[in-house]
LOZAGU-282496 format. One record per residue (C-alpha): x, z, y; residue in one letter; residue number from 1. Coordinates in nm, 3 decimals, padded with zeros to 5 digits, m for minus. Example, Ala and Ser with C-alpha at 12.3 -4.5 7.8 and 13.67 -1.06 7.14 Angstrom:
// LOZAGU-282496
martor X->01.230; Z->00.780; Y->m00.450; rest->A; nr->1 $
martor X->01.367; Z->00.714; Y->m00.106; rest->S; nr->2 $
END
This chain:
// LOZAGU-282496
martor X->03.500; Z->02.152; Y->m00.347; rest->X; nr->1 $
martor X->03.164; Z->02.352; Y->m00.270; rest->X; nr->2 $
martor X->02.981; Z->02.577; Y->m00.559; rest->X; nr->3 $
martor X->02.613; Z->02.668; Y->m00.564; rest->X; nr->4 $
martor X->02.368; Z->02.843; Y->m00.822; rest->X; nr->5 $
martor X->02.191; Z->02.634; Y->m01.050; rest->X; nr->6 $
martor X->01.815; Z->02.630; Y->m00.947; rest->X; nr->7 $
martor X->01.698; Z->02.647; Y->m01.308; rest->X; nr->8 $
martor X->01.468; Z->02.916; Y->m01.353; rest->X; nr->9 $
martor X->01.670; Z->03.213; Y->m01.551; rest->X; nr->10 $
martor X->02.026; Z->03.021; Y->m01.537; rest->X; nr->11 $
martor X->02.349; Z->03.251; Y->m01.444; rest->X; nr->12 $
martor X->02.579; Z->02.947; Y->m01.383; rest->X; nr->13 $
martor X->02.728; Z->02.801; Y->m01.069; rest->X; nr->14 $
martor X->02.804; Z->02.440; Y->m01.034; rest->X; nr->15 $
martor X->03.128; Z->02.332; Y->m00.829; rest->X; nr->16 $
martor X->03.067; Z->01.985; Y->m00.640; rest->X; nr->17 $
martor X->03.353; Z->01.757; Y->m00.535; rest->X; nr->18 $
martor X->03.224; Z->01.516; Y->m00.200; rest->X; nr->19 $
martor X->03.331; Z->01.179; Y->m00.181; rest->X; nr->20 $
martor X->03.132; Z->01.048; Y->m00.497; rest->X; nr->21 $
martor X->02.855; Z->00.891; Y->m00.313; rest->X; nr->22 $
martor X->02.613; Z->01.043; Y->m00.559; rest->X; nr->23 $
martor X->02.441; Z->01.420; Y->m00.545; rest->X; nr->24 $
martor X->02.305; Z->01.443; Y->m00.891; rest->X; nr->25 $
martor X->02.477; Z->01.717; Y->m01.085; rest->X; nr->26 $
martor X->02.392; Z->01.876; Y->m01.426; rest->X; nr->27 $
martor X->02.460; Z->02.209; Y->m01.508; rest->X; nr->28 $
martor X->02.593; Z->02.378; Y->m01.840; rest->X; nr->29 $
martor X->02.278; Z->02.438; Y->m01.880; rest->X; nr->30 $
martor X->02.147; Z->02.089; Y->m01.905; rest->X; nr->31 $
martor X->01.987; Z->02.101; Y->m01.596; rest->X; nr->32 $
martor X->01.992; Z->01.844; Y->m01.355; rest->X; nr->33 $
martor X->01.970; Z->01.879; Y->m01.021; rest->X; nr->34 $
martor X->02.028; Z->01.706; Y->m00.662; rest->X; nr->35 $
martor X->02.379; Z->01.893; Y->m00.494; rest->X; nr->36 $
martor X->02.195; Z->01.803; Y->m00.168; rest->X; nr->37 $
martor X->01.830; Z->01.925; Y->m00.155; rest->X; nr->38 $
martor X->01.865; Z->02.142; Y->m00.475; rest->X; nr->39 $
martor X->01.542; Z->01.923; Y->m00.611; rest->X; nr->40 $
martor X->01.559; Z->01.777; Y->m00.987; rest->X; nr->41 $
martor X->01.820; Z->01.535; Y->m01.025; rest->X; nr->42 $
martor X->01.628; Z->01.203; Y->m00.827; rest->X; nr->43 $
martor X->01.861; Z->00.964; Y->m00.836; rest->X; nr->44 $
martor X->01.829; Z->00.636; Y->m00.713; rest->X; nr->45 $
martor X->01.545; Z->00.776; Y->m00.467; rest->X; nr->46 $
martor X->01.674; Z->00.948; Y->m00.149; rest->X; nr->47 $
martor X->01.601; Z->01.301; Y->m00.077; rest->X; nr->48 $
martor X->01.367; Z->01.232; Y->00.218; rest->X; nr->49 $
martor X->01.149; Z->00.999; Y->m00.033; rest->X; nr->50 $
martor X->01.155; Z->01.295; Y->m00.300; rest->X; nr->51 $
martor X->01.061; Z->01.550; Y->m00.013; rest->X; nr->52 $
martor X->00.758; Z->01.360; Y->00.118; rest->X; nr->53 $
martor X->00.637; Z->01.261; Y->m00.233; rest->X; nr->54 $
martor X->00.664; Z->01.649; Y->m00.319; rest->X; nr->55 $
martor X->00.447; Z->01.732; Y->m00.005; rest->X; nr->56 $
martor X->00.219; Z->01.444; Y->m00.091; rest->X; nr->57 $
martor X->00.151; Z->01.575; Y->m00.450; rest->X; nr->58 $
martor X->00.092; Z->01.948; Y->m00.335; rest->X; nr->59 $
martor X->m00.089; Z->01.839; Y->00.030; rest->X; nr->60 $
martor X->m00.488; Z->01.919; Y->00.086; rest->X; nr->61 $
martor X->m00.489; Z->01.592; Y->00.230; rest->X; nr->62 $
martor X->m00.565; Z->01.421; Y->m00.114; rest->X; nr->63 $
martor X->m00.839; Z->01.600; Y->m00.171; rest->X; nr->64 $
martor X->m00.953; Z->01.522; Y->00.144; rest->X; nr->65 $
martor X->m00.903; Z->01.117; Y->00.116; rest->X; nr->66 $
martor X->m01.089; Z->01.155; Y->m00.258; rest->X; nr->67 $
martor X->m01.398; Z->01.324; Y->m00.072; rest->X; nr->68 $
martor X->m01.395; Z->01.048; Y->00.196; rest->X; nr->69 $
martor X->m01.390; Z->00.738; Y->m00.054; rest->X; nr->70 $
martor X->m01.609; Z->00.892; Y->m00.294; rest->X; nr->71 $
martor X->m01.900; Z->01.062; Y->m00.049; rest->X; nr->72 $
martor X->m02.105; Z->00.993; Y->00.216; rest->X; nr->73 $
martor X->m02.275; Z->01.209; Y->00.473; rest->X; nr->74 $
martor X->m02.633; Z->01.270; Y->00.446; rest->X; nr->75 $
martor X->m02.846; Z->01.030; Y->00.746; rest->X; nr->76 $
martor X->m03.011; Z->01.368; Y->00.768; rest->X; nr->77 $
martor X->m02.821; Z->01.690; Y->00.748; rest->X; nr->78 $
martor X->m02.464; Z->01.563; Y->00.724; rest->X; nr->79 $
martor X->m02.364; Z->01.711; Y->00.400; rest->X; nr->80 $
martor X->m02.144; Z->01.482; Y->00.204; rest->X; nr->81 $
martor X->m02.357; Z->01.338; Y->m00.115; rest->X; nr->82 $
martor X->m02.146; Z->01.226; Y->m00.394; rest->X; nr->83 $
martor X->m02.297; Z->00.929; Y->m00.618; rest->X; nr->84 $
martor X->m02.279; Z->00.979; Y->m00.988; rest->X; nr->85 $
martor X->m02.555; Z->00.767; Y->m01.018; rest->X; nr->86 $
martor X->m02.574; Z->00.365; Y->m01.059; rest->X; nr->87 $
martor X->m02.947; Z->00.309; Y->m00.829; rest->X; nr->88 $
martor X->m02.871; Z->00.285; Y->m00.457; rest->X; nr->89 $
martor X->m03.135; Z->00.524; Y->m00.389; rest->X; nr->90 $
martor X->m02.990; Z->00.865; Y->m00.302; rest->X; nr->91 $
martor X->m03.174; Z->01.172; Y->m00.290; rest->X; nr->92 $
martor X->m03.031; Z->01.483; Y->m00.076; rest->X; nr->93 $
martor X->m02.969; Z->01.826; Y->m00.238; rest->X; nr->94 $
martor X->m03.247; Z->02.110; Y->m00.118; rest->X; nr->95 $
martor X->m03.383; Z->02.194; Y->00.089; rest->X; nr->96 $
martor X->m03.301; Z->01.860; Y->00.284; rest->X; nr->97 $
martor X->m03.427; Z->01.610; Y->m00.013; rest->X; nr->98 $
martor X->m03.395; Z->01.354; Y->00.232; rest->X; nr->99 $
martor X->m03.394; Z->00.988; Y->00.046; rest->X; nr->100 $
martor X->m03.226; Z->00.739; Y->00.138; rest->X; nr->101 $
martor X->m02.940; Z->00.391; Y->00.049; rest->X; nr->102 $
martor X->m02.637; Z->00.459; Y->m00.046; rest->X; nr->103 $
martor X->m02.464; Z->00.116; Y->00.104; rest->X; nr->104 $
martor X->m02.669; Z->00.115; Y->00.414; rest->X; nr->105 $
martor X->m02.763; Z->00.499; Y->00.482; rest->X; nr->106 $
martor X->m03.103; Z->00.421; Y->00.623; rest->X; nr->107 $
martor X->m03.433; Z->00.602; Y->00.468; rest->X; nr->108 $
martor X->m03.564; Z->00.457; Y->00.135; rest->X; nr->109 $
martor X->m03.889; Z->00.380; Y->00.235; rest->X; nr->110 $
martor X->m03.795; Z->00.107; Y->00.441; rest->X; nr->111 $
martor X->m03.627; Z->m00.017; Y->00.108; rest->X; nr->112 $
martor X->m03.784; Z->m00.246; Y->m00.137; rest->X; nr->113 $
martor X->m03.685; Z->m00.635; Y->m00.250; rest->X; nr->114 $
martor X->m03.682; Z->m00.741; Y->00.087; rest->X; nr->115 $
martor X->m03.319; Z->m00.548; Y->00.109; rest->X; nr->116 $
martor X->m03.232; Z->m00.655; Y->m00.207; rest->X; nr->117 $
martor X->m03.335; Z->m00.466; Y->m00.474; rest->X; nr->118 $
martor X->m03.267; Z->m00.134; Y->m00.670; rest->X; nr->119 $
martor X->m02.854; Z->m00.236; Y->m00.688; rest->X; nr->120 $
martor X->m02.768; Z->m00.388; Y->m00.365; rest->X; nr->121 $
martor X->m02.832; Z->m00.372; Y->00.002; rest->X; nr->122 $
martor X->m02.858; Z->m00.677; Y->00.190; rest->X; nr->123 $
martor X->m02.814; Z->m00.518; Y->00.534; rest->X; nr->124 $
martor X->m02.522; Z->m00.412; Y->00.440; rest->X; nr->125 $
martor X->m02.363; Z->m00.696; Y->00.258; rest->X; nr->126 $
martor X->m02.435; Z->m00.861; Y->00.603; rest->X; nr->127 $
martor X->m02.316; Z->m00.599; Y->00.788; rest->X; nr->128 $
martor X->m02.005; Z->m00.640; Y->00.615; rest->X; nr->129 $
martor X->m01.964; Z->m00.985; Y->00.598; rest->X; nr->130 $
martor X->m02.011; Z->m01.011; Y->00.994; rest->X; nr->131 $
martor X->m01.782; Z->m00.664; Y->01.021; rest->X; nr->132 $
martor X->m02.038; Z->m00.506; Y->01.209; rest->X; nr->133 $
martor X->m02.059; Z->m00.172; Y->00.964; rest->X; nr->134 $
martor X->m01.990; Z->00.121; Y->01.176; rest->X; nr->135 $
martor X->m01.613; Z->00.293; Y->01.189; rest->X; nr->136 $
martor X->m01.700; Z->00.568; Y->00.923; rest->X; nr->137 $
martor X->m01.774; Z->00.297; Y->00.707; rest->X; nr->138 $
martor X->m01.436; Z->00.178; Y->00.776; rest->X; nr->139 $
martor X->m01.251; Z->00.445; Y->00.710; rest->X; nr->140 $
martor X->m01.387; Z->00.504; Y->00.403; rest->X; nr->141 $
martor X->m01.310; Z->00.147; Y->00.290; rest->X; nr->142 $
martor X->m00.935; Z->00.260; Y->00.393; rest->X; nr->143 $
martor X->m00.922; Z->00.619; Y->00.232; rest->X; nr->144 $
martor X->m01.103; Z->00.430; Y->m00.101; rest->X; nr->145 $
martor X->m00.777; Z->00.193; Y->m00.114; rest->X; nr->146 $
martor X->m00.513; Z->00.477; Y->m00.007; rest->X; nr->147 $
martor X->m00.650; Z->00.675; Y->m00.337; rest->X; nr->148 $
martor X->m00.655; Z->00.424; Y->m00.541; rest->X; nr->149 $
martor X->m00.279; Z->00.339; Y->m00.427; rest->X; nr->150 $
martor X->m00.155; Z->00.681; Y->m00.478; rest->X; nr->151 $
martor X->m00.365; Z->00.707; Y->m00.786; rest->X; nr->152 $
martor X->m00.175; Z->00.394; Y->m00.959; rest->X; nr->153 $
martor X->00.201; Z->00.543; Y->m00.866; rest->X; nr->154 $
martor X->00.099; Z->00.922; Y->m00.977; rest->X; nr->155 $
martor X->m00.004; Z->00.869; Y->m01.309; rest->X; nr->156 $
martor X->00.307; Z->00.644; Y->m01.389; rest->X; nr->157 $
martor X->00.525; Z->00.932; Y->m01.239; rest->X; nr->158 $
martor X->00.353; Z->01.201; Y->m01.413; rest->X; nr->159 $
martor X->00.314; Z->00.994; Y->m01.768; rest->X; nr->160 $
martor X->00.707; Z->00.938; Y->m01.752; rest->X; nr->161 $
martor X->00.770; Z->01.346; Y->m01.676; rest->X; nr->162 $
martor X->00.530; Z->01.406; Y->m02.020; rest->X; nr->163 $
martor X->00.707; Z->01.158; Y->m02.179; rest->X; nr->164 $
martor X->01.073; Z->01.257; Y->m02.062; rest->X; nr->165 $
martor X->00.977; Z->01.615; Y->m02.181; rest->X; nr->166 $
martor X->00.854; Z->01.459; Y->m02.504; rest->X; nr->167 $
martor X->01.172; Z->01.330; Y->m02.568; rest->X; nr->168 $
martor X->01.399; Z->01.653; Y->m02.479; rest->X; nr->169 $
martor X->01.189; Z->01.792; Y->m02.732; rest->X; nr->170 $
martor X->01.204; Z->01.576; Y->m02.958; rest->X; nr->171 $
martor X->01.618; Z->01.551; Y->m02.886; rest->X; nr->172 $
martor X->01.637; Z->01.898; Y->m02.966; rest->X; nr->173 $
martor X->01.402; Z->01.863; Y->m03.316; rest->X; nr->174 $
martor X->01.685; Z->01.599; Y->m03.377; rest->X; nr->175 $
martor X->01.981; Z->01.789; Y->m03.348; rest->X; nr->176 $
martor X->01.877; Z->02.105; Y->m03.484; rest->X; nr->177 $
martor X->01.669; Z->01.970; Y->m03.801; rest->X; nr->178 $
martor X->01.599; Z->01.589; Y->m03.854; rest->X; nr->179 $
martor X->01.991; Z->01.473; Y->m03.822; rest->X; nr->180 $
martor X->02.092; Z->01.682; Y->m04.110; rest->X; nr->181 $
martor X->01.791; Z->01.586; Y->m04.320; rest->X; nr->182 $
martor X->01.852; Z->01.206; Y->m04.268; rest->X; nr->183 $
martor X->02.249; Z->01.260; Y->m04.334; rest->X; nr->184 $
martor X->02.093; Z->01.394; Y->m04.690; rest->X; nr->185 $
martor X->01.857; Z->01.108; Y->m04.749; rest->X; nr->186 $
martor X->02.059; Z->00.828; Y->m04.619; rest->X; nr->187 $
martor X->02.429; Z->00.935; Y->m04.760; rest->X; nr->188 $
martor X->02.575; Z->00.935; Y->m04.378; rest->X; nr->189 $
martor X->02.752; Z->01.168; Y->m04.264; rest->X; nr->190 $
martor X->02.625; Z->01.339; Y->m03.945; rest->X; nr->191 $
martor X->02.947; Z->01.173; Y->m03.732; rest->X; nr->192 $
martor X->02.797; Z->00.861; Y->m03.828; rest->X; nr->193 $
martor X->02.424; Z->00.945; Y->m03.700; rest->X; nr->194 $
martor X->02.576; Z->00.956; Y->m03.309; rest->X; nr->195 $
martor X->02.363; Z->00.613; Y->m03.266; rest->X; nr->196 $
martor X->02.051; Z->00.819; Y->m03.253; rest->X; nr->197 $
martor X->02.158; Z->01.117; Y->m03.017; rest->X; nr->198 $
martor X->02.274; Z->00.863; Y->m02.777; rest->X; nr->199 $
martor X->01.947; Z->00.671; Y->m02.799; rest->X; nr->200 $
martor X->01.752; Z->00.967; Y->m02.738; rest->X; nr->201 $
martor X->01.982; Z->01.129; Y->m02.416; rest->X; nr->202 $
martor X->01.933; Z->00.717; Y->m02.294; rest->X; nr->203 $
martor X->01.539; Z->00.797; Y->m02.346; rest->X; nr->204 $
martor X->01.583; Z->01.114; Y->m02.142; rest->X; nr->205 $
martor X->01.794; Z->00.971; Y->m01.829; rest->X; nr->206 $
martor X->01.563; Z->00.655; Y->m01.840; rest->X; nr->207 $
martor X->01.250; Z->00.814; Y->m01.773; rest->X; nr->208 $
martor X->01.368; Z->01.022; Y->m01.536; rest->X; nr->209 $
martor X->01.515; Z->00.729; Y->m01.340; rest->X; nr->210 $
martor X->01.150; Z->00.500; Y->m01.403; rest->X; nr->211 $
martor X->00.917; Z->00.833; Y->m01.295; rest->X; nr->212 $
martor X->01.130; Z->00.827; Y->m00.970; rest->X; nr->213 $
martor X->01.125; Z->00.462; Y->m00.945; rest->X; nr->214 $
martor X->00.706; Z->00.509; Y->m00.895; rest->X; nr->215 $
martor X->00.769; Z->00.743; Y->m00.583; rest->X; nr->216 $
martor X->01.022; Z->00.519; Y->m00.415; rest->X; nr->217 $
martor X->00.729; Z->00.205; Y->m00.504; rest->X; nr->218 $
martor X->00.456; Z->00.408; Y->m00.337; rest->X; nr->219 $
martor X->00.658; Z->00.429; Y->00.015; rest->X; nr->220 $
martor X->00.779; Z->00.030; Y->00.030; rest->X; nr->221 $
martor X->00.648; Z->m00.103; Y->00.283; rest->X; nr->222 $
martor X->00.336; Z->m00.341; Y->00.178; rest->X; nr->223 $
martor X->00.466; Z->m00.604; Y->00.392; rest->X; nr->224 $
martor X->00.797; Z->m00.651; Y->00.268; rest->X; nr->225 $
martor X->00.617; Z->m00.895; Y->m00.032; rest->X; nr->226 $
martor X->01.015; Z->m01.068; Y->m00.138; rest->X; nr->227 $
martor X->01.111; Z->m00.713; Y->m00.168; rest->X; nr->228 $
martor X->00.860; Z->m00.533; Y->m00.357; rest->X; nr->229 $
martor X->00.805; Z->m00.845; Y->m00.596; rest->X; nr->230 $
martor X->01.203; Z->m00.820; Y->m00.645; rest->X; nr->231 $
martor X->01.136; Z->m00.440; Y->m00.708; rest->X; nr->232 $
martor X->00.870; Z->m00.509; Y->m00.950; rest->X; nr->233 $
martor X->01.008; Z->m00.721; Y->m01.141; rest->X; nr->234 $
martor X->01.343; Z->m00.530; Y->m01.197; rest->X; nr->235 $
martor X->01.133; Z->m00.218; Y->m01.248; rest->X; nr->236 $
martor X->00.894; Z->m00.372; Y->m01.553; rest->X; nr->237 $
martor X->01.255; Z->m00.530; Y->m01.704; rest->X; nr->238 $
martor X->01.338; Z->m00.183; Y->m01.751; rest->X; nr->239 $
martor X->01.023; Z->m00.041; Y->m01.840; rest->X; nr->240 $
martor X->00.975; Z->m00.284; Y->m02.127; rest->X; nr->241 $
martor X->01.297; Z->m00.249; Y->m02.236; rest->X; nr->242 $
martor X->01.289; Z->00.150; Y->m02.225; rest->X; nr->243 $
martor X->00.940; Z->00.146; Y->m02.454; rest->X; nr->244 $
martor X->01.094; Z->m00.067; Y->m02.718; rest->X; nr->245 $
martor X->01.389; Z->00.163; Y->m02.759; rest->X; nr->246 $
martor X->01.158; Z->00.498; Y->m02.703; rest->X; nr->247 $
martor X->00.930; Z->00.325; Y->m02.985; rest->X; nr->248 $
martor X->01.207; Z->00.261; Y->m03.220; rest->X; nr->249 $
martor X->01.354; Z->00.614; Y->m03.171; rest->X; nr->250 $
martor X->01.016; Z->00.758; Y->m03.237; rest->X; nr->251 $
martor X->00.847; Z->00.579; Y->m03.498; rest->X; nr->252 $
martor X->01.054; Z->00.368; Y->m03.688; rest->X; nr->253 $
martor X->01.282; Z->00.621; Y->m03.757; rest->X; nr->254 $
martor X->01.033; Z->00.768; Y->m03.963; rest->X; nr->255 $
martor X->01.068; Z->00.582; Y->m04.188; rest->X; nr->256 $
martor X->01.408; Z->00.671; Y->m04.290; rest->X; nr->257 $
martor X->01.348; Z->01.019; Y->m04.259; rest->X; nr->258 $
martor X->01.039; Z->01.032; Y->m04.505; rest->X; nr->259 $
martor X->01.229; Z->00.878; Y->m04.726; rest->X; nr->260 $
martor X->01.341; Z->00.973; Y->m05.061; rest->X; nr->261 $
martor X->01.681; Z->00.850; Y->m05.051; rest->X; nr->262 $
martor X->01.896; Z->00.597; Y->m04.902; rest->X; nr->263 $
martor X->01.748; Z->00.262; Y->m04.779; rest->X; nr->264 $
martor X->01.917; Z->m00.039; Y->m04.802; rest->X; nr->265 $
martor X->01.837; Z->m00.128; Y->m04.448; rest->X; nr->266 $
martor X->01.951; Z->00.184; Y->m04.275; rest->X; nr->267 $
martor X->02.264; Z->m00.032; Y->m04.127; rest->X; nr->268 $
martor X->02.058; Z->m00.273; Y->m03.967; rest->X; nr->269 $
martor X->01.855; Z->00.005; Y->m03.837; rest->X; nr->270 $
martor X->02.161; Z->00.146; Y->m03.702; rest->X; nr->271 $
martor X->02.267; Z->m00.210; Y->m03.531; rest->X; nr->272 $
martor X->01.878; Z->m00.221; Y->m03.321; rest->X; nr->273 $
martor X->01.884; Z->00.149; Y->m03.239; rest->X; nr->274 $
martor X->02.211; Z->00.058; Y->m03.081; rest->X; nr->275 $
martor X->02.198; Z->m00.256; Y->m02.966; rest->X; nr->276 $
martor X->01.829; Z->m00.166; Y->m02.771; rest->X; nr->277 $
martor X->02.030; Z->00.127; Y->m02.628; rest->X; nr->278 $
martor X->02.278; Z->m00.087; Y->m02.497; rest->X; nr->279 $
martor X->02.000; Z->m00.301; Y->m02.373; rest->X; nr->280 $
martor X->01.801; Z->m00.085; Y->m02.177; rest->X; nr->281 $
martor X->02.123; Z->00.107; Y->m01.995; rest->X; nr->282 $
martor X->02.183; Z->m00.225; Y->m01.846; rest->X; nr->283 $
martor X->01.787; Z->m00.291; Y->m01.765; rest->X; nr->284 $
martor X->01.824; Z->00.000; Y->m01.581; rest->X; nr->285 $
martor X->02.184; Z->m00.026; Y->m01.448; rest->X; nr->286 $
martor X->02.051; Z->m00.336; Y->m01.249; rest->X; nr->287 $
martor X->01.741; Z->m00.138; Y->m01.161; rest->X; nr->288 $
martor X->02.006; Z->00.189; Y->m01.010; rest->X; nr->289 $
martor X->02.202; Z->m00.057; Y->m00.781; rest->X; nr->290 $
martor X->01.949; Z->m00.247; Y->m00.684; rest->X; nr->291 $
martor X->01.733; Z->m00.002; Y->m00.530; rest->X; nr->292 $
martor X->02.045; Z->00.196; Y->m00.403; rest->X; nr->293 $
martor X->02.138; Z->m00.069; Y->m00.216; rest->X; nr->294 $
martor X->01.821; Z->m00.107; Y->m00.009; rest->X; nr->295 $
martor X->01.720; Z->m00.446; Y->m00.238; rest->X; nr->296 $
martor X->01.973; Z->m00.581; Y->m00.044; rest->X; nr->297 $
martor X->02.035; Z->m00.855; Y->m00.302; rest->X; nr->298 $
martor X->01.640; Z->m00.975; Y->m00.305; rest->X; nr->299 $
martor X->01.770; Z->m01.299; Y->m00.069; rest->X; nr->300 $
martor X->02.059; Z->m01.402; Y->m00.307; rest->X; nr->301 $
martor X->02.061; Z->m01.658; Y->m00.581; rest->X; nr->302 $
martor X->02.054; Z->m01.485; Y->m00.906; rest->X; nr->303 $
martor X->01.915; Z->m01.154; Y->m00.777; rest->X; nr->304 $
martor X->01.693; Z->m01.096; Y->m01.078; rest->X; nr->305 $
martor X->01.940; Z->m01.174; Y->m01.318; rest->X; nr->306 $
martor X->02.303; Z->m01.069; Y->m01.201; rest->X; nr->307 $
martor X->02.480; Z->m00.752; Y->m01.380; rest->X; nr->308 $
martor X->02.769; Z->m00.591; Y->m01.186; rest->X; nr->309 $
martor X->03.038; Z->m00.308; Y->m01.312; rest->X; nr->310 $
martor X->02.876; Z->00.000; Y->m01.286; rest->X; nr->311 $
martor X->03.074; Z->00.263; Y->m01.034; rest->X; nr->312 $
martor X->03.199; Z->00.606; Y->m01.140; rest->X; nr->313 $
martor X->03.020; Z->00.916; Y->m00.942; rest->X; nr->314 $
martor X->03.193; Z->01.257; Y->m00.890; rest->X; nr->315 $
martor X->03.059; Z->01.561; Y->m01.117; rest->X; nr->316 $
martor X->02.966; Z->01.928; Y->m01.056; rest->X; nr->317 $
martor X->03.138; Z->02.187; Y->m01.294; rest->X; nr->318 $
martor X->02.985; Z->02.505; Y->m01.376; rest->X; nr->319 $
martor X->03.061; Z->02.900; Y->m01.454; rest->X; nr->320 $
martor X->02.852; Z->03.230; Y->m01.496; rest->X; nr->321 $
martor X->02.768; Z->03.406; Y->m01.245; rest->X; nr->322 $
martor X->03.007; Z->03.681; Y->m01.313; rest->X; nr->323 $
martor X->03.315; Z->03.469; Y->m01.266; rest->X; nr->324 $
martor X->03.221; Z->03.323; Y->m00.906; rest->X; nr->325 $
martor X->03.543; Z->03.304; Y->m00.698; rest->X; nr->326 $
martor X->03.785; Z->03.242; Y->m01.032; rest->X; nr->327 $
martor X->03.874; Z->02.947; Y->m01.202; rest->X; nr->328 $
martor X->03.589; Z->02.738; Y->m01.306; rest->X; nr->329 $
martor X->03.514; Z->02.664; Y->m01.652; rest->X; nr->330 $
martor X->03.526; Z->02.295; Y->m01.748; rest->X; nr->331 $
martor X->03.314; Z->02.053; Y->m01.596; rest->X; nr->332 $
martor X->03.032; Z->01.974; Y->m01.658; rest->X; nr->333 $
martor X->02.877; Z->01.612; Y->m01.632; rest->X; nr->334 $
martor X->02.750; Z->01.466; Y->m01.376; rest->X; nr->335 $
martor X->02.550; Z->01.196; Y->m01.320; rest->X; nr->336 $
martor X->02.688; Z->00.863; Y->m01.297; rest->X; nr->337 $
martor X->02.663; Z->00.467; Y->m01.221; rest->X; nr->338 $
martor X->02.530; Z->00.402; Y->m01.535; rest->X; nr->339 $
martor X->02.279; Z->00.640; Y->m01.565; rest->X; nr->340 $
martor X->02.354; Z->00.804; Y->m01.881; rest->X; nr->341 $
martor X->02.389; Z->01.165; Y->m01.840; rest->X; nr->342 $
martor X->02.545; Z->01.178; Y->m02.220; rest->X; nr->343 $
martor X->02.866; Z->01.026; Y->m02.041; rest->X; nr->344 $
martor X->02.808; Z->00.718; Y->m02.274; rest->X; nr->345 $
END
């Protein structure tokens, strides 16, 4: 057994880790979860060396740097880059250069007019292109255009899933401190009986977490591998889809039964979807969990897509205060675990 702080910014526990689980993710007493190994937010299925580059990626100049390549161009004339925000080809340098000139082709407007094309295109160097004759700049712009765009597509989906996961720990917390006592009033349940929707929301929680990391380990498969990233894809929109119906029904139809006046008649069957899409989408992402863990080992088999297996148990970390480092712990805490449900569901 091994004990470390817990990273969380102002938290006086330490977690105790037992090796030999085959999984690093950990969660505190203070709800945070965290990766035993790199001391990163909990990550799991992605490796730490994924996490650690993605990290670096999001923070690195370099991005900048590809944006101002793909989206500028040197002046012909002075060399300072000219960004177009304009829809006309013709380009006019910023004092006290003021040189004019194409956008596609870089040579000097004057020796522009219909004969070239026109206002909106360039025929030199639509011919240029077609022949591949356009000059290595040109190229590499064509290259740091597609990189952005790449890393654009897979850093808004992992940045729209943190929002959203912190959305829902919000809205967990409205839940259990207001809302669940309010619809036990309404609805004549008793609050034991309202478990259905805590569970659904702490599966919200662990599923976003699990699909914002699932965008960082898509960005680094290799392009070429097409059996395995169209196995990837389509086990990561199974449990995408599934995760926004339940996140919807948590969020909005619930609504209904809390605005309402008293007890609806259809609460129970409320009760059976909540569940049932809970259910649902812990095996959506179950499948997703193993899968990836195991390399998409299973992308070759017959019945990839579609086979579940039993989901294995992980070790846990257990936690105490700072104070009481060196003596018995307190009890453990919970740890991640095969299924992915950090509510021990």
């Amino acid at each position: 057994m091994n004990t470390k702080w817990c990273p969380a910014p102002g938290c006086d526990y330490a977690v105790d880790f037992i090796f030999g689980s085959g999984n690093y993710d950990v969660t505190c007493r203070c709800s945070y979860s965290f990766c035993w190994n790199c001391s990163e937010e909990a990550h799991r299925p992605v490796d730490c060396e994924t996490v650690a580059k993605w990290i670096l990626k999001n923070s690195a100049e370099s991005e900048n740097m590809n944006w101002i390549l793909a989206n500028s161009k040197p002046c012909p004339k002075c060399k300072r880059p000219i960004e177009k925000n304009h829809g006309c080809m013709q380009k006019t340098c910023t004092p006290p250069c003021k040189f004019e000139f194409c956008w596609l082709c870089l040579g000097a407007w004057a020796d522009h007019g219909e004969v070239t094309g026109g206002y909106y295109a360039c025929n030199r160097y639509e011919t240029a292109k077609k022949e591949g004759t356009f000059d290595e700049e040109e190229k590499r712009r064509e290259m740091a255009k597609l990189s952005v765009e790449k890393y654009t597509h897979y850093y808004e989906r992992w940045a729209t899933n943190q929002s959203s996961r912190q959305k829902a720990m919000a809205d967990l917390q409205q839940m259990q401190s207001v809302h669940l006592e309010k619809l036990s009033e309404t609805q004549w349940q008793p609050e034991s009986q309202l478990k259905f929707i805590i569970e659904a929301w702490l599966q919200i929680i662990e599923c976003r977490r699990v699909l914002k990391w699932t965008y960082a380990y898509g960005y680094y498969l290799p392009e070429e591998e097409h059996a395995k990233r169209q196995f990837f894809e389509y086990l990561q929109g199974d449990a995408e889809s599934g995760l926004e119906r339940l996140h919807q029904c948590a969020e909005k139809e619930l609504q209904v039964y809390l605005n309402a006046g008293g007890p609806l008649k259809d609460f129970n069957e409320f009760r059976s979807k909540l569940a049932g899409l809970t259910s649902v989408t812990r095996n959506f992402f179950e499948n997703l969990v193993r899968a990836l863990e195991n390399g998409l080992s299973d992308v070759n088999s017959r019945g990839a897509c579609s086979r579940m297996g039993s989901s294995k148990s992980l070790g846990g970390g257990s936690s105490r205060g700072r104070s009481g480092k060196g003596k018995a712990s307190a009890p453990r805490s919970s740890g991640s675990n095969r299924n992915n449900d950090d509510s021990g569901h």
